[in-house]
SEDO-809068 format. One record per residue (C-alpha): residue in one letter; x, y, z. Coordinates in pm, whole numbers, plus 32768, in hexadecimal, padded with zeros to 4 digits. Each point is the difference from the previous one (the first is absolute). Example, Ala and Ser with C-alpha at 12.3 -4.5 7.8 and 13.67 -1.06 7.14 Angstrom:
% SEDO-809068
A84CE7E3E830C;S808981587FBE;
This chain:
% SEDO-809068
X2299E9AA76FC;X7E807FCA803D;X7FE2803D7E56;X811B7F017FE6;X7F387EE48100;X7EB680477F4F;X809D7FA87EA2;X80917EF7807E;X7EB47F5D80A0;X7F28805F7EC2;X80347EE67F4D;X7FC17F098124;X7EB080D38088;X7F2E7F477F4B;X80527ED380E9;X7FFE80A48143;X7EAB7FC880BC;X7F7E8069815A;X7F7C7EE580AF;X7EAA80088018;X7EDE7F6D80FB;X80547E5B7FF7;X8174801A7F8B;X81017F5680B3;X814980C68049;X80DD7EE2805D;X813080D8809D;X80607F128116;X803E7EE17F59;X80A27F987EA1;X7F367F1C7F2C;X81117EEC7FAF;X80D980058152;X80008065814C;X809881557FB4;X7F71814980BF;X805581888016;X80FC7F65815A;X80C17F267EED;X813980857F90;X7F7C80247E82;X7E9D8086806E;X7EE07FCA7F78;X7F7780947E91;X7EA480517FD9;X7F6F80167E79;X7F5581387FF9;X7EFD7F3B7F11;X7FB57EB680AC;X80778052815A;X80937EAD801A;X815E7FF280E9;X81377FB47F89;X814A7FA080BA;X813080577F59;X80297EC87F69;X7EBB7FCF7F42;X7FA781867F9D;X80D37FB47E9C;X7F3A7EDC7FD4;X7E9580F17FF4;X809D80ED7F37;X80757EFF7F18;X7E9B7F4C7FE2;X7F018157800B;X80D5810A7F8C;X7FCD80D08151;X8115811E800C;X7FA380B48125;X7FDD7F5481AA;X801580BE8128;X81437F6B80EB;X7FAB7FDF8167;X81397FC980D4;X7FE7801A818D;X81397FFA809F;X80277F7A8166;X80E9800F8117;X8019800E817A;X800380FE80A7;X816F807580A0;X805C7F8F8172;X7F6E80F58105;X7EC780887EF5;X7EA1801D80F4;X7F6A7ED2801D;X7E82805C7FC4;X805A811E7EE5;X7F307FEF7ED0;X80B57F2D7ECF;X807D814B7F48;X7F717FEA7E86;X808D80EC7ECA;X7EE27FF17F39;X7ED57FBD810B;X7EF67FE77ECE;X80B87F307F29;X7FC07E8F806E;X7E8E805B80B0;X7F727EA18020;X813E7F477F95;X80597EE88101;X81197F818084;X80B17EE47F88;X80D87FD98132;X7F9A7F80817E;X80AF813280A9;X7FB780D88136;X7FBB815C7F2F;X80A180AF8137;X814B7F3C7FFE;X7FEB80A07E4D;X801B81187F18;X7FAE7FEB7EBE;X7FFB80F87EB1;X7F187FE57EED;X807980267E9D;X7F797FFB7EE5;X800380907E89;X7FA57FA17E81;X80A17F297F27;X800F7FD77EA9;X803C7ED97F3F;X80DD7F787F50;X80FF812C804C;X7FA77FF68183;X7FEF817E8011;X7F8F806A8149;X7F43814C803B;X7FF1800A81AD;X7EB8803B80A4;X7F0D80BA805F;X808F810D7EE1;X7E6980AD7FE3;X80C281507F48;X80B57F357EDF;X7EEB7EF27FD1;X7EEB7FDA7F07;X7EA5803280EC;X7FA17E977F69;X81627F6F8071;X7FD180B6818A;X7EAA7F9F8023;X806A7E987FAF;X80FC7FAF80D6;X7F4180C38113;X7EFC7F157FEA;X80E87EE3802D;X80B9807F80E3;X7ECF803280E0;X7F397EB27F7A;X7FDD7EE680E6;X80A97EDA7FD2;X7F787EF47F65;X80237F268118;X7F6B80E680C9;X7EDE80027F35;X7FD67E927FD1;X80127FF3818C;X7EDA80F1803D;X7F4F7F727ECB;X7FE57EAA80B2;X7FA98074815E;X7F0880CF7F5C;X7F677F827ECB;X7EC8809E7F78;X7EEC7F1580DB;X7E9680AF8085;X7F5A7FA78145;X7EB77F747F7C;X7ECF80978049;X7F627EE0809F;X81297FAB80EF;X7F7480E18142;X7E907F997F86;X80057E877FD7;X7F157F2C8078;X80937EBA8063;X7EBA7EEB802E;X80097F37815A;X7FFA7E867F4B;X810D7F8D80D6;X80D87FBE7F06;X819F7FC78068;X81067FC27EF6;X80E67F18801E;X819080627FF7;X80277ECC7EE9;X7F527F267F24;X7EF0811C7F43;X7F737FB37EC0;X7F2380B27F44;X7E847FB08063;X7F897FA97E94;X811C7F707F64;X81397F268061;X80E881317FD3;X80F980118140;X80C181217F6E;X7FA181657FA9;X7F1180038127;X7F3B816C8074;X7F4C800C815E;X7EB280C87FD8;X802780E48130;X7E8680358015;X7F887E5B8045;X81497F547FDD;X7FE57F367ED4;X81487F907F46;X7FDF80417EA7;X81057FDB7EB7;X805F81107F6C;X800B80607E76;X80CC7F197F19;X811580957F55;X80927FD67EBC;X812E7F448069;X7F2E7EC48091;X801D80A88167;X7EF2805580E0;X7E917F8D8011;X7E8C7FEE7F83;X7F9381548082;X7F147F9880F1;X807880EA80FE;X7F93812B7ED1;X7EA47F077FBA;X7FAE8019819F;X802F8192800B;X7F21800E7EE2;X7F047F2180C1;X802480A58157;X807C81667FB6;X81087FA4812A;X810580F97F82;X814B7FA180BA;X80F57ED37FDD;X81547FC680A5;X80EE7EF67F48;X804F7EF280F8;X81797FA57FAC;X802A8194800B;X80018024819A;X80FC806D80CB;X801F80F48118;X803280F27F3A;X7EB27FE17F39;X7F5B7F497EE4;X7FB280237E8D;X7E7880968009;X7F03800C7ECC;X7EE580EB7FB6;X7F377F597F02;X7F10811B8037;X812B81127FAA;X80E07ED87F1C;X8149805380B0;X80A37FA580D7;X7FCE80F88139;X808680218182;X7F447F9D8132;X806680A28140;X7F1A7F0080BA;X80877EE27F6F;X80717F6A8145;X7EA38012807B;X7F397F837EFA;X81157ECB7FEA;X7FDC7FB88181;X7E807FCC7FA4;X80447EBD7F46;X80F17F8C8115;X815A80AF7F5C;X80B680C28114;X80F780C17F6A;X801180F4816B;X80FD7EEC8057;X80D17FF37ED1;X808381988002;X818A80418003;X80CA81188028;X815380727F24;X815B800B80A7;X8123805A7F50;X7F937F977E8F;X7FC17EA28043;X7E897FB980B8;X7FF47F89816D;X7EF67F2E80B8;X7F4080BD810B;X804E7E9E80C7;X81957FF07FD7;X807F7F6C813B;X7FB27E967F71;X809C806F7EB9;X817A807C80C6;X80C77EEE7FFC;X7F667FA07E7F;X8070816F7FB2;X81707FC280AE;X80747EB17F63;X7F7480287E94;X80C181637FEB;X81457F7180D2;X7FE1812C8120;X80D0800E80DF;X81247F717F0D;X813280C47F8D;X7FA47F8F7E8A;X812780417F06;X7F8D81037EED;X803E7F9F7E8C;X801080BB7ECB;X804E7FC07E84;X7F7C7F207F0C;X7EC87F4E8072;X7FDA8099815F;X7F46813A7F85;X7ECA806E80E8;X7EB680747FA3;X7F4E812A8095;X7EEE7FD080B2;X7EF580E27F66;X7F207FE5812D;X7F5E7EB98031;X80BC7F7F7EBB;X80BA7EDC807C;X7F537F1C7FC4;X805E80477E5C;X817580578058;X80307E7C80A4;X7F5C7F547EBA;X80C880FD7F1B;X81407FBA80D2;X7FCE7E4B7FE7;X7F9580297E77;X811C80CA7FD7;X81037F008087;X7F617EDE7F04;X80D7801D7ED2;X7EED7FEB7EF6;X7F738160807B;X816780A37FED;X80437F647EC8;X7EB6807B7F78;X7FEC81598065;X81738036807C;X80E47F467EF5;X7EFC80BA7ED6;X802B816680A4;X806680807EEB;X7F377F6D7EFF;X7EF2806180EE;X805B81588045;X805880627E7A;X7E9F7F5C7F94;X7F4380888133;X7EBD80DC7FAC;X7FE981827FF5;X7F987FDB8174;X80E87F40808D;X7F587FF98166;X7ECD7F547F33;X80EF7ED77F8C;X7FF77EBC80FA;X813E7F8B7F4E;X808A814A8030;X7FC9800E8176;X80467E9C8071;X813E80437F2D;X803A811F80C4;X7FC37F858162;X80D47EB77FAC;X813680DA7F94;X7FCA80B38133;X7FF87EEC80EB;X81067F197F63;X8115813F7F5D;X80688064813F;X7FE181387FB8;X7F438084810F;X80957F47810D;X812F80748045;X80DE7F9F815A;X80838153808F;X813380927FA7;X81227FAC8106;X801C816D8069;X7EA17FE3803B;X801D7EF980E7;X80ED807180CC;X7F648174803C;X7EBD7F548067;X80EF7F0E80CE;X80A1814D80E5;X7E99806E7FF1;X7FBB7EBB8089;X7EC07FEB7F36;X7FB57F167EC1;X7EDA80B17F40;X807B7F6C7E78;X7EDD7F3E7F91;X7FD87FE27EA6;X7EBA80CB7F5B;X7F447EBE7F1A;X7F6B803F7ED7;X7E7A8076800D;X7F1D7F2E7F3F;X7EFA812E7FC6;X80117FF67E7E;X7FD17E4B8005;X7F038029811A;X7F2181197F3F;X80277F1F7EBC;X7FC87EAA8077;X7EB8806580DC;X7F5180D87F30;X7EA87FA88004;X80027F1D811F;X7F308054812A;X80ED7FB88107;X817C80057F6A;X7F8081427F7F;X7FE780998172;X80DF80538102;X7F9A7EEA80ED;X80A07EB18077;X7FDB7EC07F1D;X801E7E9F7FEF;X81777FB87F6A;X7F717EAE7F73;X7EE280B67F46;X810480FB7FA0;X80B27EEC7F60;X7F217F5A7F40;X7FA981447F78;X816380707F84;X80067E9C7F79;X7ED980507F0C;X807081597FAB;X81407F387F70;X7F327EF07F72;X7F2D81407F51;X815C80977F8B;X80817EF07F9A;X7F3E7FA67EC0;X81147F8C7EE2;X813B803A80E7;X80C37F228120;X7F0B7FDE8113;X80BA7FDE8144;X7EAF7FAE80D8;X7FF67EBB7F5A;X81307F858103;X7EB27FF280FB;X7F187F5E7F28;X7FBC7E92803C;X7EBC7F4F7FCA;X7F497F458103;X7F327EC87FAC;X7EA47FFF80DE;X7F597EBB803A;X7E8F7FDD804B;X7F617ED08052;X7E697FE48009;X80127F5B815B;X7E947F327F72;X80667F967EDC;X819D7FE9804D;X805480697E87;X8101811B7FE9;X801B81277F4A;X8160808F7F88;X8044816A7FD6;X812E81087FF2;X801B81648044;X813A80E2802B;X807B809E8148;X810F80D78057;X7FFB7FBA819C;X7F797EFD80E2;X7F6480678119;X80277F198142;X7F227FC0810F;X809480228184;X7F657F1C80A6;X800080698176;X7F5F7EAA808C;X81847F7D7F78;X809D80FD80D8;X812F7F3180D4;X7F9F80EB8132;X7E497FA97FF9;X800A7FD8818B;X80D881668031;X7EED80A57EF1;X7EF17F7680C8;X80778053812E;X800F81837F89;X7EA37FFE7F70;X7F687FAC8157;X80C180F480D1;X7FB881347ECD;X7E717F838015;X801A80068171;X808C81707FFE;X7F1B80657F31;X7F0A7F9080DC;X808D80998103;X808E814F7F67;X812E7FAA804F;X815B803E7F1F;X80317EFD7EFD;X80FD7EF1801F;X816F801D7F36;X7F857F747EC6;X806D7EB37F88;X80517FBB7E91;X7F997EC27F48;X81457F477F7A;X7FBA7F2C7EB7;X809E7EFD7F73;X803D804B7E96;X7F947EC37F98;X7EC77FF580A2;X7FB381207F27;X80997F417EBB;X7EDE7EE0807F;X7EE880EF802C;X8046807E7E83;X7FF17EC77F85;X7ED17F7B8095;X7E9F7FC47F4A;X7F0E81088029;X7E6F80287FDB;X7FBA80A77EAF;X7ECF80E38052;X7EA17FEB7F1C;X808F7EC67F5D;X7F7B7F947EC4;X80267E837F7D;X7FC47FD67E80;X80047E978040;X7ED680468109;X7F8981137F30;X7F8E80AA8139;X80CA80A0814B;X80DF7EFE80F0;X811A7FE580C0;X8162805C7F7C;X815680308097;X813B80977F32;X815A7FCC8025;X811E80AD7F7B;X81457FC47F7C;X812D80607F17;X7FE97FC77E8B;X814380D5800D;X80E0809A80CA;X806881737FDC;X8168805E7FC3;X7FC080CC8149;X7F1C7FA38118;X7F05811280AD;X7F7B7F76813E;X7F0580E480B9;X7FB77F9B8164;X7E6F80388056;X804581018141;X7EC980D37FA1;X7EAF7FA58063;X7EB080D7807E;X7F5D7FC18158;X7E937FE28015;X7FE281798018;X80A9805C7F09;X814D8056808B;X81307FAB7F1D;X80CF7F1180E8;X814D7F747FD7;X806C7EC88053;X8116800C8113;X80CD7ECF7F98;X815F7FB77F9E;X80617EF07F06;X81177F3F7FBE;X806D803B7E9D;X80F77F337F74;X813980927F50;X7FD37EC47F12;X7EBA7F8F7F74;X7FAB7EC07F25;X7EA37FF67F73;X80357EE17F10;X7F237F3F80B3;X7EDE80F37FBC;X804F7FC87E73;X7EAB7FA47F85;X7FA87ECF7F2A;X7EA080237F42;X7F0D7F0C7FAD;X80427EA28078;X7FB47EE67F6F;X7F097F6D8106;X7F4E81627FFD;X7EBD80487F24;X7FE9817C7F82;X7ECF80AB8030;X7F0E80557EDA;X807C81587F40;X7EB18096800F;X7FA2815A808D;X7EE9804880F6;X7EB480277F79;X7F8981727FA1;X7ECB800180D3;X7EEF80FA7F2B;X7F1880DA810B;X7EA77F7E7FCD;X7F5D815E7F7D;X812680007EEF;X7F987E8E7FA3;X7EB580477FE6;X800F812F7F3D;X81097F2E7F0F;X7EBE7F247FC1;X7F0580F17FF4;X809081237F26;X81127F527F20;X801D81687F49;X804480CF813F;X80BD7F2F80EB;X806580768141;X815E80947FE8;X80BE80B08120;X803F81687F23;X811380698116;X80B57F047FAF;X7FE580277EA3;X80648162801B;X81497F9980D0;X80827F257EEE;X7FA480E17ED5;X80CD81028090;X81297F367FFA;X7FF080207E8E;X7F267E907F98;X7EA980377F22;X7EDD804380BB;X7F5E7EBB7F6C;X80FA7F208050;X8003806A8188;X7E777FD47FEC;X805A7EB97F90;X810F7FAB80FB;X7F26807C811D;X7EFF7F227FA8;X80897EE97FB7;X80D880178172;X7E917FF58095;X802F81778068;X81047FAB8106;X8094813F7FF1;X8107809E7F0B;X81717F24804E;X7F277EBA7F96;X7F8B80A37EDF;X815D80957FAB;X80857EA58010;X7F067F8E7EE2;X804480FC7F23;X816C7FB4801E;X7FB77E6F7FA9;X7F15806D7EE8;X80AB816B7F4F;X808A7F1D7EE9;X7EA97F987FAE;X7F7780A17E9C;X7EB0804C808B;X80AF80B3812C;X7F7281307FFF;X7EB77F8A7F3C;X7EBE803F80D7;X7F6F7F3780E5;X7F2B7EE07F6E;X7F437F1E8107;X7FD57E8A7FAC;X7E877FB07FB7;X7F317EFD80F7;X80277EF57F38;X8170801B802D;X805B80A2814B;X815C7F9C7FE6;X80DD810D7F5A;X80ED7FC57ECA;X81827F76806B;X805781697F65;X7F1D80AF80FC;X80327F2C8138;X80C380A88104;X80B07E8C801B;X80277FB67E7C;X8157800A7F55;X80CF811D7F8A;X7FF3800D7E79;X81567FD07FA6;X80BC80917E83;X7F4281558022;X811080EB7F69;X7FED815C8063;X7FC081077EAE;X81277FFF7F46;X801B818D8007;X80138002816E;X81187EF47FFB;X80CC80DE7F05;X7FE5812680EB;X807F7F4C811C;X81397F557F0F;X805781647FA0;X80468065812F;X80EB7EFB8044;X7F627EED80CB;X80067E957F88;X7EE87F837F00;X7FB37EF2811B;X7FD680ED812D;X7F4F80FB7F6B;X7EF97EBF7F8B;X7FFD7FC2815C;X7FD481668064;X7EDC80247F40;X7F5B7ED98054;X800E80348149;X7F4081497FFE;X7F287FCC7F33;X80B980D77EB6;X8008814A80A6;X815E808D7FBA;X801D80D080EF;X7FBB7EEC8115;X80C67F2B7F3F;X813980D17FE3;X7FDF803481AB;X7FE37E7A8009;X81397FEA7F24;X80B880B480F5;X7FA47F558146;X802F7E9F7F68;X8149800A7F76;X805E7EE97EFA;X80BE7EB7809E;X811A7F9A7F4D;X7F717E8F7F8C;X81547F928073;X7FA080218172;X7FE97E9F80B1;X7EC17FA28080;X80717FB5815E;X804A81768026;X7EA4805C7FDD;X7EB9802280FC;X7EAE80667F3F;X7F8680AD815C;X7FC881708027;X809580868149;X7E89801880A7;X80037E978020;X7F3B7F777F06;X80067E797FD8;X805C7F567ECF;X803D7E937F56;X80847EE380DF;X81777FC77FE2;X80257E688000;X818280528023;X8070804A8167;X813B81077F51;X7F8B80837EE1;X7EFD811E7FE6;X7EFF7FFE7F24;X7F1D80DE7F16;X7E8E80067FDF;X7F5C7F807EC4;X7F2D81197FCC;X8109810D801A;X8103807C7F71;X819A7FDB806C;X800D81458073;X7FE07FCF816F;X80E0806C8104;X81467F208016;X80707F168146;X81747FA58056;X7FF27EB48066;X81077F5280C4;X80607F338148;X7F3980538128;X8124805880EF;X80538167809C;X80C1809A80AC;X7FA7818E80EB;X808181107F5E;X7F0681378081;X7EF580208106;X7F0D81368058;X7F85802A8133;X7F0780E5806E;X7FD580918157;X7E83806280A4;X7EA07F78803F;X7F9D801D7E89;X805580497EB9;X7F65811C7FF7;X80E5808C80C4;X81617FCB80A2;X81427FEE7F3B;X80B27F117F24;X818E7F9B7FAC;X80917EFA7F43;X81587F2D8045;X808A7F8F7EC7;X815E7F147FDC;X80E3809C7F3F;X817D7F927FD3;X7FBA7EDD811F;X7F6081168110;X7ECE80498069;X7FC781757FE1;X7EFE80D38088;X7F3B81487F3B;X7F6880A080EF;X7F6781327EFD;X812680D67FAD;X80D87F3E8110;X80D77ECE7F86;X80B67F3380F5;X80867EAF802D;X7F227F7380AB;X80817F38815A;X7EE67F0B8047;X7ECF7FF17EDA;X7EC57F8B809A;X7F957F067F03;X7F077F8C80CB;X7F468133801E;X801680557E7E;X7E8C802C7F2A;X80647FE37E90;X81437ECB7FD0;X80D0801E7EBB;X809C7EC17F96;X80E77FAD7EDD;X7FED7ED47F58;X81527F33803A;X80BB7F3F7EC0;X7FED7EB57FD1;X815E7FB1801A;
């Protein structure tokens, strides 16, 4: 018999690996379902790839790779007979087996038993040869399936990887010296200290100067100053301000160029004035708690419906979602995107198409996993009422333990954060930062195909007014959520507020217990008012003044979304630093017309404002030494080094970083994109001569774009033979400059628009917010001149809604508490509560954080 197996594995051997160092076994979990070893087809593990299969999907990886040979994994459960000990050890048949394999089910282990079982299968004949079998097995084949056997799970692994990653403790953290200048930081308004930059900001922990950090490729970050002051100083530690929470804060050695730990970084924060002593929590039960709860009880109680006899649901739709420890915040958005018919017909009504086309790694594949999760959630097939017998035993047992299990969102989650500092980890997050993010991982995966995030898109129209002058200026950017202010001096119960505030002072004063709090009650359309008011634009700068004045800004719809996100602005930071949130309850409306709020554009009684940009401002060394030494100017060579090593020629970034004044590498960036078409692109640097300090139109960093410069008809050809369009691959090359292999990565993330599309349906905005051409129509969205109709599309429509989901989160901060979501589904409001999924008896609109409406018809 043991001649007969090894014959029968020889041809197959060459595909049979041992997992090595970095591999992930994935043997709790198939790749295209729900499916584990506990589900009644097992799981199949490819002895090659290590990728999970349920019963259901295993043909389809045979099919596509030509794998023969997976290891089955089948656990079989059952409770334990009437009258078995109560404490005994769950009895196991092969103890080794499933090492590290976890549970799929929420079970007491000493109310179970379970066996272990598995064996090798080969494919397509689905012989099985049972394991372990060391006597009759190639050594190869035994020390295989041993290691998988005894691997950890990927899951596992993912989990340690991200409480654990790979970050030193610097070597200056115990030693650093921290200068007594009396310096305190601010909780808000920080911009860098040589620039206007407001984003990207570092905090030198040695004097306390905020700094930009290093600009990146994709037009994000800053002008390096923060790099420029270490070099300066030799002050080797920065903390990025937007990065703090209790639980720590993003630190920089430029001195060791990593990012490193610092053990102290509470103390040297508290010595710029940022006490994070006070902002510590502890973990309960999966979800994190606030170390000051009792104001937070009845918050707790009437989001969650305690104390109710809530009616459990199952079947289609009312599928939970595990909570993966501090995860709910991405199992409420998943659950509301997931009951918006665009995502299922994306990602659920394509499963197949997805699933057959899907990648070799499946749990690499967005499309794959949304696909996944939505069949999970909407086939009802893991929500499942209890059988009647069921019912009835647990009845005489007078107990009611059938909840059903939810799906676990590990695979999505490991996908969809990857890379990101704080989705990445195990922590508490924001859900409304968590949502914007899944939105752009769509928007990413969406290139050429159905894009089911456009159903949020809408573009707003901002209004700024040069309060000296009183002309206007017009702009547009998209959104996906407007955030509204709660105005607590609008509370309907000021005197009762009031009235708490001086007895919780006076006990404070007095060390005595605090009063019951008091929450703030809102009218909902004191916050509509408070949206729509003007507003101060910061560092304004009039180009009909030329110079810095007075502006205010006000906002309103150039369209309205097919559905309506409306964030309410609970989060704010004390003085000290401590994340508060704003006790307050607000009226939302079940119906909501913002028609009013449609906006108009440029009236006829209104003058614009001059197009012209601020002026670049030269330092005075660089504009004497552009006088004095016409053949050497100054030129910042960092800068120039940045940009060459995104691929442009050295000569025209020494060009473009001149010409921008030496204002730091996104200026310069922008230049070269207004002037790559140019022929002398990449020509050296030529300075004008004295007589004639005005450089040529082709060298100005304000002239014209040369227009009819084909790219080299060889390069075109190349591009055609692959199959793209003569036209796009023009475009293409143009674009970047003729480098094919930038081109062909520009082809793919800027598909070609059908010419047929309407121009109402388009928005030339990016989803960062970028302002573009002033829409004179108050319906119709617009593109920008100087780009092309590839930008992201807007639904437009009436501005009338009605609720259909809420999410609500529970706890002092975001950083910590819990979040669920209500959603109305078949005219009831139901609640999902993690795995649980009840109808829910009395939703507490007025206590939700993130509002879902849908936009009603016209009819």
């Amino acid at each position: 018999m043991a001649a007969d197996l090894g014959e029968l594995l020889v041809p197959y051997m060459p595909t049979i690996r041992v997992p090595k160092t970095g591999d992930r076994v994935f043997k709790s979990e198939c790749a295209f379902s729900f499916d584990s070893p506990e589900s009644e087809g097992g799981l199949y593990v490819c002895m090659n790839t290590f990728l999970g299969f349920g019963r259901e999907h295993v043909e389809r990886h045979y099919r596509k790779t030509g794998q023969s040979v997976y290891m089955h994994l089948k656990r079989h459960v059952k409770e334990k007979a009437t009258g078995a000990a109560g404490g005994a050890i769950p009895r196991r048949r092969n103890g080794k087996v499933f090492l590290d394999l976890e549970l799929n089910r929420d079970f007491n282990g000493e109310d179970y038993e379970y066996e272990d079982e598995v064996k090798l299968v080969i494919f397509p004949d689905h012989f099985e040869i049972p394991l372990p079998n060391i006597e009759e097995l190639p050594a190869l084949v035994t020390i295989a399936c041993d290691a998988v056997l005894n691997a950890p799970s990927a899951y596992k692994k993912q989990e340690l990887e991200s409480w654990d990653e790979e970050i030193q403790v610097s070597r200056h953290a115990r030693s650093l010296r921290q200068l007594d200048n009396g310096v305190r930081i601010p909780p808000s308004g920080w911009k860098c200290q040589k620039c206007e930059m407001r984003e990207n900001l570092w905090l030198n922990l040695t004097d306390g100067a905020v700094l930009c950090g290093k600009w990146f490729f994709d037009g994000s970050g800053g002008n390096g100053h923060a790099l420029d002051h270490y070099k300066e100083t030799k002050y080797p530690l920065a903390v990025k301000l937007d990065t703090i929470t209790p639980d720590g804060a993003d630190v920089y050695s430029f001195e060791e160029e990593e990012a490193v730990l610092d053990p102290h970084i509470s103390e040297h924060l508290s010595h710029f004035g940022i006490d994070m002593l006070q902002m510590q929590k502890r973990t309960e039960n999966g979800h994190h708690t606030d170390n000051n709860s009792r104001p937070r009880v009845s918050e707790w109680e009437v989001i969650q419906e305690s104390g109710m006899k809530l009616k459990a649901v199952f079947g289609s739709g009312y599928t939970g979602i595990k909570n993966l420890g501090n995860s709910c915040y991405l199992g409420t958005v998943l659950q509301v995107l997931f009951s918006i018919p665009d995502f299922q017909r994306m990602y659920v009504g394509n499963l197949q198409r997805i699933f057959d086309y899907s990648p070799l790694d499946p749990s690499q594949d967005f499309a794959t996993q949304m696909a996944k999760l939505g069949h999970g959630l909407l086939s009802g097939q893991y929500s499942k009422p209890p059988m009647k017998s069921e019912l009835i035993e647990q009845v005489m047992k007078e107990e009611y333990k059938h909840q059903q299990k939810g799906v676990s969102p590990r695979m999505l989650k490991a996908l969809v954060s990857r890379g990101h500092p704080e989705f990445s980890s195990n922590r508490q997050q924001d859900a409304h930062e968590f949502f914007l993010h899944i939105l752009n991982v769509v928007e990413r995966n969406s290139a050429g195909s159905e894009n089911p995030s456009d159903v949020f898109r809408f573009l707003v129209e901002e209004r700024v007014q040069c309060c000296q002058t009183r002309r206007v200026r017009y702009t547009q950017r998209v959104d996906y959520c407007i955030q509204l202010p709660a105005p607590i001096e609008a509370a309907t119960n000021r005197e009762e507020l009031l009235a708490y505030e001086a007895k919780r002072r006076d006990a404070e004063e007095n060390t005595r217990a605090p009063p019951e709090p008091v929450r703030a009650r809102i009218p909902f359309t004191a916050c509509l008012q408070a949206f729509t008011e003007p507003e101060n634009v910061p560092d304004f700068w009039s180009s009909a003044l030329q110079a810095k004045s007075a502006g205010i800004k006000t906002s309103r719809f150039a369209s309205f979304p097919e559905y309506l996100v409306l964030q309410i602005k609970k989060f704010t930071f004390g003085v000290d630093w401590v994340p508060k949130k704003l006790d307050l309850a607000i009226d939302v409306p079940d119906f909501l017309d913002l028609s009013r709020l449609r906006a108009t554009g440029l009236q006829a009684s209104e003058e614009e404002l001059p197009d012209l940009m601020p002026p670049i401002v030269l330092p005075e060394d660089t504009r004497d030494n552009s006088m004095g030494s016409m053949d050497s100017p100054e030129i910042d060579e960092a800068a120039v080094m940045q940009l060459a090593e995104m691929g442009f020629p050295l000569e025209a970034c020494r060009k473009a970083v001149y010409y921008t004044g030496n204002m730091g590498p996104e200026m310069a960036f922008n230049w070269i994109i207004a002037h790559m078409e140019e022929p002398d692109f990449a020509e050296p640097l030529t300075l004008p001569s004295m007589m004639d300090p005005g450089p040529s139109t082709s060298d100005s960093p304000m002239g014209a774009t040369l227009l009819g410069n084909s790219p080299p008809e060889e390069s075109i050809a190349i591009l055609t033979s692959m199959g793209f369009p003569r036209a796009h691959s023009i475009q293409a090359l143009k674009a970047t400059n003729n480098n094919l292999e930038r081109a062909l990565d520009w082809i793919f993330t800027h598909p070609e628009e059908e010419e047929s599309d309407a121009l109402s349906d388009m928005a030339d905005t990016e989803p960062n917010g970028n302002a573009f051409s002033n829409a004179n129509s108050h319906s119709d969205s617009t593109l920008s001149p100087d780009r092309d109709a590839s930008g992201p599309r807007v639904k437009d429509g009436p501005g009338r809604y009605e609720l259909f989901a809420f999410i609500s989160h529970m706890g002092a901060s975001t950083m910590s508490g819990h979040y669920v979501c209500h959603i109305k589904k078949e005219g009831r409001w139901v609640i999902y509560n993690d795995h649980k999924v009840c109808l829910s008896e009395r939703p507490p609109k007025d206590l939700g954080y993130i509002y879902f409406y849908h936009r009603l018809s016209s009819s």
